[in-house]
C-alpha positions as CSV (number, residue, x, y, z in Angstrom):
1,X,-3.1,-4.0,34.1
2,X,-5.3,-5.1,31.1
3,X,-3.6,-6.6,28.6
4,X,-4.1,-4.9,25.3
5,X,-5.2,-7.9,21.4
6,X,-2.5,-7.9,19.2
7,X,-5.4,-6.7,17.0
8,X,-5.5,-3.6,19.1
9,X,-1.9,-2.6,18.4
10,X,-2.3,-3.7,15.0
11,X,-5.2,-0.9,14.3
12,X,-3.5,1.6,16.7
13,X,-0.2,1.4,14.4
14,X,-2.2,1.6,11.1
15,X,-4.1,5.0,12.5
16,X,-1.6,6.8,13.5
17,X,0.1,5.7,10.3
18,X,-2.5,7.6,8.3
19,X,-2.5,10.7,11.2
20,X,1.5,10.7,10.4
21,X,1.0,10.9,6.5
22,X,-1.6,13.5,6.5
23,X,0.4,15.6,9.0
24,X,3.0,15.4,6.6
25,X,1.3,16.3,3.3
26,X,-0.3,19.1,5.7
27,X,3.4,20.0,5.9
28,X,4.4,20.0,2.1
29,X,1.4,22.1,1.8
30,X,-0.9,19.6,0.2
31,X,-4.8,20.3,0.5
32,X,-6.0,17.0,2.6
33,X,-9.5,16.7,2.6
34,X,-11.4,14.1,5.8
35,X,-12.5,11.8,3.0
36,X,-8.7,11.4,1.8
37,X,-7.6,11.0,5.3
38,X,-10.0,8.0,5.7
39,X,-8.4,6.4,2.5
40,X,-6.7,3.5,2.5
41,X,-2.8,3.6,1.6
42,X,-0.9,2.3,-0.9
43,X,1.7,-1.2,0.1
44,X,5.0,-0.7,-0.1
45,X,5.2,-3.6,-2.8
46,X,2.8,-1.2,-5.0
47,X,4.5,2.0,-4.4
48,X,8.3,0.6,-5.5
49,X,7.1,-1.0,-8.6
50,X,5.0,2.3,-9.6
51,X,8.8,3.9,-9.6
52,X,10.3,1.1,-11.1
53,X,7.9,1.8,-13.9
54,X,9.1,5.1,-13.9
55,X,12.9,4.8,-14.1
C-alpha cells in the first residue's frame, strides 16, 4: 500500500473544505459562482474578530 505525504492530506482536507462550504451556501440558497468556489477562505482568527467588531 502507498503511503500517502502529509502534504497530500493536507490539500485533500482544504478541498473538500471549500466543496463542504459551497454545498452549504448552495443549501441556504446562495448563488456560488466557479470563480468563488476557487476563492480562498477566511481564518478562523479573522472571522471571530470581524464579529467581535460587530458586538
Amino acid at each position: 500500500m502507498k503511503k500517502t505525504s502529509l502534504q497530500a492530506k493536507i490539500a485533500y482536507c482544504a478541498k473538500t473544505r471549500r466543496s463542504n462550504y459551497v454545498a452549504s451556501l448552495r443549501l441556504e440558497g446562495y448563488e456560488v459562482t466557479e470563480a468563488e468556489s476557487k476563492r480562498e477562505l477566511p481564518e478562523r482568527e479573522a472571522v471571530l474578530r470581524a464579529y467581535r467588531k460587530l458586538a
